[in-house]
C-alpha atoms as one frame of an Amber mdcrd trajectory, in Angstrom:
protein
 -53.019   8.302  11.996 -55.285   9.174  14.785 -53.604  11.299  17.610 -54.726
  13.491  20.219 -52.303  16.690  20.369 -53.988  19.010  23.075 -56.352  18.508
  25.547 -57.419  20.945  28.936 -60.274  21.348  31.112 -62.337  18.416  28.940
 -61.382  19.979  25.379 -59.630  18.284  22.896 -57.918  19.159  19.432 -57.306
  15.722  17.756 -55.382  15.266  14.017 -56.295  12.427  11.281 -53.634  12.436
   8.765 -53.252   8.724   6.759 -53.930   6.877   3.649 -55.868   4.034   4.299
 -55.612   0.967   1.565 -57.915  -1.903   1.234 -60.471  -2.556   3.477 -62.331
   0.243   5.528 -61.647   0.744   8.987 -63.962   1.459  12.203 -62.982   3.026
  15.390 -65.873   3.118  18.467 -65.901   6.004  21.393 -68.070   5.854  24.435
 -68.873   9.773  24.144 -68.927  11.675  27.542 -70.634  14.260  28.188 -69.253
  16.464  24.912 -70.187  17.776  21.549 -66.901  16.175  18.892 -66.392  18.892
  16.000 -65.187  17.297  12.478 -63.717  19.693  10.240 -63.096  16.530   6.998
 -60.573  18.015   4.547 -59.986  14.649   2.805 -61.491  11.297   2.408 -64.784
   9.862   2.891 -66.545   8.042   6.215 -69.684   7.810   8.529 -70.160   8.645
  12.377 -73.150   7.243  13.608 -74.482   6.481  17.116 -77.581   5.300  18.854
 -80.249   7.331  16.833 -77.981   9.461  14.483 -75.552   9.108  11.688 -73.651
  11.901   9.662 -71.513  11.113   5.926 -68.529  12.760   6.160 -67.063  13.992
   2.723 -64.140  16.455   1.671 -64.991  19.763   2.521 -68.035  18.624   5.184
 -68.099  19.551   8.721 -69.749  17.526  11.196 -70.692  17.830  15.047 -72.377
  14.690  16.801 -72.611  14.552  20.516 -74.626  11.796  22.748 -76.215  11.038
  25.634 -73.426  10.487  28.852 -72.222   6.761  28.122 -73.199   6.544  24.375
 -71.127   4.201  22.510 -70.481   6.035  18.804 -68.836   4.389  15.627 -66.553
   5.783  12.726 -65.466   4.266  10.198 -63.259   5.494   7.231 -63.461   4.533
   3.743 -60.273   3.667   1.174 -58.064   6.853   1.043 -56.533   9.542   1.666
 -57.930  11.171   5.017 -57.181  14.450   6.628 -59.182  16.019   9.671 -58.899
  18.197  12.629 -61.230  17.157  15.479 -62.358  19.157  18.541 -63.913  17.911
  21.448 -66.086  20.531  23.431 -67.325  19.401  26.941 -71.470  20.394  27.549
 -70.985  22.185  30.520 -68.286  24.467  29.227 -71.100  25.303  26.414 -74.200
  25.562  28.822 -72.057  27.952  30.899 -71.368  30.601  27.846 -74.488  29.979
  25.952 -77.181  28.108  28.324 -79.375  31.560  28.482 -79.635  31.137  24.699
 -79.973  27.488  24.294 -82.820  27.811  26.702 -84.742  30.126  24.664 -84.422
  27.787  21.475 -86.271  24.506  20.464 -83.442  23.436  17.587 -81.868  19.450
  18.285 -78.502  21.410  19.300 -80.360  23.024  22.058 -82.069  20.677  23.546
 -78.465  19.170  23.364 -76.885  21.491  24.905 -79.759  21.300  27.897 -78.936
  17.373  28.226 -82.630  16.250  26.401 -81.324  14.525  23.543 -78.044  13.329
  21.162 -77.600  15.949  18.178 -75.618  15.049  14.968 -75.269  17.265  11.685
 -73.195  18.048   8.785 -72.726  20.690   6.248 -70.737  22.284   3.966 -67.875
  24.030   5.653 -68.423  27.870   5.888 -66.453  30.919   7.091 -66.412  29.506
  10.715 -65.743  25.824  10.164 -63.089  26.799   7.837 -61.186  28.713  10.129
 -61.737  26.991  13.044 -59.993  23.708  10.850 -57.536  26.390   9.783 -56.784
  26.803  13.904 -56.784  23.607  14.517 -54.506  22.459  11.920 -51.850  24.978
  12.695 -51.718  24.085  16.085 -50.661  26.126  19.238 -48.627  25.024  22.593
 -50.612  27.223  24.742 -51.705  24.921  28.023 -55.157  27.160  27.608 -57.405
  26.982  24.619 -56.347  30.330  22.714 -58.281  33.490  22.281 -58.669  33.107
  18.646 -60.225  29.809  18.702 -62.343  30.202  21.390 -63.816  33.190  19.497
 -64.405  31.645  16.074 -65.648  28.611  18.464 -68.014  30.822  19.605 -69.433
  32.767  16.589 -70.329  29.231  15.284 -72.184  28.083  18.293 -74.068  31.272
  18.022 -74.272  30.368  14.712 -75.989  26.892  15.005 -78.584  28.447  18.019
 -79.734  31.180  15.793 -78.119  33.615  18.065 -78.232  36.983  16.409 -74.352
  37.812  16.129 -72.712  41.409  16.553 -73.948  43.181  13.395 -71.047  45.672
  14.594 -68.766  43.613  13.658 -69.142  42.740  10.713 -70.756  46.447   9.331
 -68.501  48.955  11.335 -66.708  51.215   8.508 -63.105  51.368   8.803 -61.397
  54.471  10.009 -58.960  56.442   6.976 -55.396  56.441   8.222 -54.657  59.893
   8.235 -51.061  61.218   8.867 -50.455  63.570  11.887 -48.142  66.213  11.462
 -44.815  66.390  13.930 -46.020  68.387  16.661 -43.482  69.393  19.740 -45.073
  67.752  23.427 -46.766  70.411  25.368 -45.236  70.693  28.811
């Protein structure tokens, strides 16, 4: 039901996948030092820790990370449940978007600097859904691939506030336009 299927350098990609009958059932994590990603498809639960809690529904994302050491619960309500769950260690983060953090007064950065626990959910958007979409199809890569590190990224800068690459997103596209056959100049 619960299964870790990749793991390198402190990240993790974990799977839910289960019906669960009858009573509910709890799980409890001491969290290292790491931010957990929960992209909740199906089935309904909480995540709480020491000061925070998130409600996990179909369709919500969720992100939680503690202090070093703090002990966090789940537990998963009668269901169906399907989830893809990544594990992000801090310092990994601080290194590619410290400068930013530090420059921000939101509960994720002062996270990310090591001054407090952070928990939220939301709907899923554009980046949630295809980082779950990533996640769920899997990859046998030892290294955490390009793609997902990229959509990993443009939802950290995201959550900071980061202004993103308008380029991207408003560069026109270039017309195909057919060349004729031309002979090689020698």
């Amino acid at each position: 039901m619960f299964e870790c299927w990749w793991q390198k350098d402190g990240f993790e990609a974990w799977r839910l996948r289960g019906d669960l009958r009858g009573a509910s059932r709890r799980w409890q994590h001491r969290l290292h030092d790491e931010l957990w990603l929960w992209f909740n498809a199906s089935g309904e639960g909480v995540v709480w820790g020491r000061d925070h809690r998130i409600f996990l529904k179909p369709g919500l994302f969720g992100c939680f990370g503690g202090q070093d050491g703090e002990d966090w619960k789940w537990t998963r309500l009668p269901g169906h449940h399907e989830a893809e769950i990544l594990i992000l260690p801090r310092e990994q983060l601080r290194r590619r978007f410290g400068e930013a953090a530090a420059a921000k007064n939101t509960p994720f950065a002062r996270w990310l600097r090591g001054e407090q626990g952070v928990s939220f959910s939301g709907l899923s958007g554009p980046e949630e859904k295809k980082l779950a979409a990533l996640l769920a199809a899997g990859w046998r890569t030892k290294s955490l691939p390009i793609a997902v590190s990229r959509a990993l990224g443009r939802w950290v800068e995201r959550i900071l506030g980061r202004p993103q690459d308008p380029a991207a997103k408003t560069r026109p596209r270039q017309k195909r336009t057919r060349r004729a056959a031309s002979c090689p100049v020698p």
